[in-house]
N, C-alpha and C positions, 0 to 999 in steps of 0.2 A: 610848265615843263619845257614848252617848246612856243618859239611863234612860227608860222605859215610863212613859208615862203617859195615865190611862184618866179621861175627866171622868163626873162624877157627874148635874150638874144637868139638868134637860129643857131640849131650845133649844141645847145645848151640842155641840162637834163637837171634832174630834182626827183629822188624818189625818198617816200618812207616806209620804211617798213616795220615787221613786227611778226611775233612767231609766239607759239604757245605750246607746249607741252604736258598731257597728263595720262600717267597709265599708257595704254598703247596708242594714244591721239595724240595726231600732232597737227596745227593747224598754222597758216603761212597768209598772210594778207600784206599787199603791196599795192600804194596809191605811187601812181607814178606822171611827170608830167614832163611832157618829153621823154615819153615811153623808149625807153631801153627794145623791146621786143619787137617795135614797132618798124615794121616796112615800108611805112609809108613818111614817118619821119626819116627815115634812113636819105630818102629822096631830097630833104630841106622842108621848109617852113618853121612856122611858130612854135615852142615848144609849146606852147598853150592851145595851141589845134590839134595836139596830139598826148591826148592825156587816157590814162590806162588806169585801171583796177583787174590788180591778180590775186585770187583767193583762193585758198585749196588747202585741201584735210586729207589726214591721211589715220588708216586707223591699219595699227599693226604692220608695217610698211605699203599699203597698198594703197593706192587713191582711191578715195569715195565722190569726190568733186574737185571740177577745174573750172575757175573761171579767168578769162582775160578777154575783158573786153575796153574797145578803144574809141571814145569820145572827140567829136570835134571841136568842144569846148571846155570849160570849167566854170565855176566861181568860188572867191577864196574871202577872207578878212584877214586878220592877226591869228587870230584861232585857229580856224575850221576851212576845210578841201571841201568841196562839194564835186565830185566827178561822176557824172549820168545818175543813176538815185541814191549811190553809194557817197556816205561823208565822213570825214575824219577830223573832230574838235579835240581842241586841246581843253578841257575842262579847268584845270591850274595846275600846280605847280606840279607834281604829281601823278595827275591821272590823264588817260589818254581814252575817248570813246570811237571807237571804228565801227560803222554801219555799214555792211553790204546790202545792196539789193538789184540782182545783176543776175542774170544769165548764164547758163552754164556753154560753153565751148564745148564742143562745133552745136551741138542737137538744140541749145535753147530752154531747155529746164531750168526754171525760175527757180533761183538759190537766194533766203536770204539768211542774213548770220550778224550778229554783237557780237563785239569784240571788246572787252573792259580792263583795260590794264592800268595798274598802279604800280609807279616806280618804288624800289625796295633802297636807291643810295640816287645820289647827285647826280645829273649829267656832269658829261668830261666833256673839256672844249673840241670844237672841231677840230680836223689833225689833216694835214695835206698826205695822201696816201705816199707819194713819190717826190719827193722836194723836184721842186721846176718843173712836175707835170698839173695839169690844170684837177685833178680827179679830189675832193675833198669826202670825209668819213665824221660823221657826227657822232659818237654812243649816248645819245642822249638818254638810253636809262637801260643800260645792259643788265642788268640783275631786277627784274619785275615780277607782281605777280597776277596773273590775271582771270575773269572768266568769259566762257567763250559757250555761245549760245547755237545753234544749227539745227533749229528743231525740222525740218525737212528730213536730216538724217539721224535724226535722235543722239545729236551729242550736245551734254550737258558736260561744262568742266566747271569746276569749282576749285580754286586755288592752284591754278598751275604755275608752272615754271614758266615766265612770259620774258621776251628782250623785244628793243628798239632800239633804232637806229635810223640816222640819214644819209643820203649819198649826194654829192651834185658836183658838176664840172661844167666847164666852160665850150668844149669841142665834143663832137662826136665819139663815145667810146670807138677804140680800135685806131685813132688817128693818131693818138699820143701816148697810150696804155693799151699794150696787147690783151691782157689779161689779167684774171688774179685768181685765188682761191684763197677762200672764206670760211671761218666754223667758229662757234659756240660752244662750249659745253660745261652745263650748270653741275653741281653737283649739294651737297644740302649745305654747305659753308659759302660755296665763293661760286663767282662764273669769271671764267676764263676765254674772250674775243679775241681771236688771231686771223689778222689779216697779210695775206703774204703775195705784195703785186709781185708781176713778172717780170717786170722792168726795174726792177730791184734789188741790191745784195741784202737789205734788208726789208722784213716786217713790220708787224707792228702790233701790242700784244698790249690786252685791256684785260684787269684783273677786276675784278667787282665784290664787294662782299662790305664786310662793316667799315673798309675803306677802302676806295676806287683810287687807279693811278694806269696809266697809259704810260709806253716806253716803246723804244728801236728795240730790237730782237734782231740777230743775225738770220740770214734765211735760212730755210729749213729744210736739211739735207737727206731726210727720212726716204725712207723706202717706199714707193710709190704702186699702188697698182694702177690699171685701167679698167677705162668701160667699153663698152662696144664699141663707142665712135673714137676710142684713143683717147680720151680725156682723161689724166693721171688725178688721182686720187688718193683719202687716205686708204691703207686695206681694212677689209673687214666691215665693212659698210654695207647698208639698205640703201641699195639706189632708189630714191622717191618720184627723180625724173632724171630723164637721159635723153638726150639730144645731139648733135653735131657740135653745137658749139656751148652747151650749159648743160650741168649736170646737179640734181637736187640730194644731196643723200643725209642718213644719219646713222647714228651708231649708240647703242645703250649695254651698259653691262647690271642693272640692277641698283647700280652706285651714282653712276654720271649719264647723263644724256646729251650727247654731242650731235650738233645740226646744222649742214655745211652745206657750200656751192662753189662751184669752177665754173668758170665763164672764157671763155676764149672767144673774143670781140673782134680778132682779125680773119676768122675762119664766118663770124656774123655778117662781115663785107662781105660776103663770097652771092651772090645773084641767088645760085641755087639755093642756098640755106636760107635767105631771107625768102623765099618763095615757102619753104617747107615752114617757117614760122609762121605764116599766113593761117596755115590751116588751124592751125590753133588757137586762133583769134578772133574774136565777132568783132567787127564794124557797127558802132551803136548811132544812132542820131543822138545829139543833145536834149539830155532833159527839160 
């Protein structure tokens, strides 16, 4: 499916992620190295001294568990992440196994949770988000299907709606890409990935189904709401998480399940909001 790959230079970042949906559960795991959330990266070093695992479920829009917590190590091969007990291998061509076993944010409740997903078409190659900025976008297996285990909080899924994806850049988000907003949404033929930076007249729009193909999209001049902290959105959404500078949401009508994020990375520089991400985060030692 995918091979491990871990960046070296400081300013540099690498996350994977992956998302599942069934019935009213939705579930969100993110190995990240050169943690994005991180405040203490934000400062310099290694991206490999500051490696993050975020997990979180949600059942009915409401959260049941958050984890993110932040390692001062890792170790990797071709395959497989290894980040504090939680690992993520690539099995082949295919299928993808994510292991948590990790702590719940801020209290410490020991969460663990499988994650099994199998790709449903091809990966598409990587795609530079903003020609001439450093921010690259993987879809290595946008139409999946997966099952997702959480017996702590008794979710059992079996056959969900699952995507994947990679992200990685060379500079600190926020230095050369203010922002972006992000969304999914499956519906029983095709899934539909649009990604829309800020720094952009265009998108970038991945269709997936019995055949996959990525393209420019003009951006998208829709009608916007907000959140609390001013962050534009689509309307009509379950905020999942809301934040000053990131917002979690999704939207289902019975037919399609759509599952989105805004990020605004130059309001993340801001001193005070990197203080208020703090609290959300455990500081782990290395396994």
């Amino acid at each position: 499916m995918n091979a491990v790959q871990v960046p070296e230079r400081e300013g540099s970042y690498r996350w994977y992620y992956a998302d599942a949906v069934c019935e009213d559960i939705t579930a969100v795991c993110i190995f990240m190295v050169g943690s994005l959330f991180s405040t203490r990266y934000a400062r310099g070093g290694s991206p490999r001294a500051h490696a993050a695992v975020n997990f979180a479920v949600y059942r009915g829009g409401e959260r049941l568990a958050w984890v993110l917590s932040e390692y001062p190590a890792l170790q990797f091969t071709d395959s497989s992440l290894r980040i504090g007990g939680s690992t993520l291998t690539y099995l082949d061509a295919r299928r993808l196994e994510l292991v948590v076993d990790e702590r719940t944010a801020i209290f410490g409740r020991r969460l663990q949770a499988r994650f099994e997903l199998q790709a449903l078409c091809a990966p598409l190659a990587p795609v530079t988000l903003v020609e001439g900025l450093s921010h690259r976008w993987h879809p290595i297996a946008p139409r999946a299907v997966a099952k997702v285990s959480v017996p702590s909080l008794g979710v059992e899924l079996e056959g969900a709606h699952a995507y994947h994806d990679g992200n990685d850049g060379d500079v600190p988000l926020g230095t050369d890409l203010r922002g972006w907003e992000w969304e999914r949404s499956h519906d029983r033929e095709q899934t539909v990935v649009t990604y829309r930076p800020w720094d952009s007249a265009e998108g970038i729009r991945v269709v997936a189904g019995a055949a996959s193909r990525a393209e420019r999209v003009p951006a998208d001049a829709a009608v916007r709401s907000t959140t609390g902290w001013g962050l534009e959105v689509t309307p009509a959404v379950e905020l999942l998480e809301s934040s000053p500078f990131y917002a979690r949401h999704q939207a289902h009508d019975g037919r399609r399940h759509t599952l989105g994020e805004v990020a605004d990375f130059t309001r993340f520089r801001s001193p005070w909001i990197r203080w208020m991400a703090r609290l959300r985060t455990r500081m782990e030692r290395a396994a």
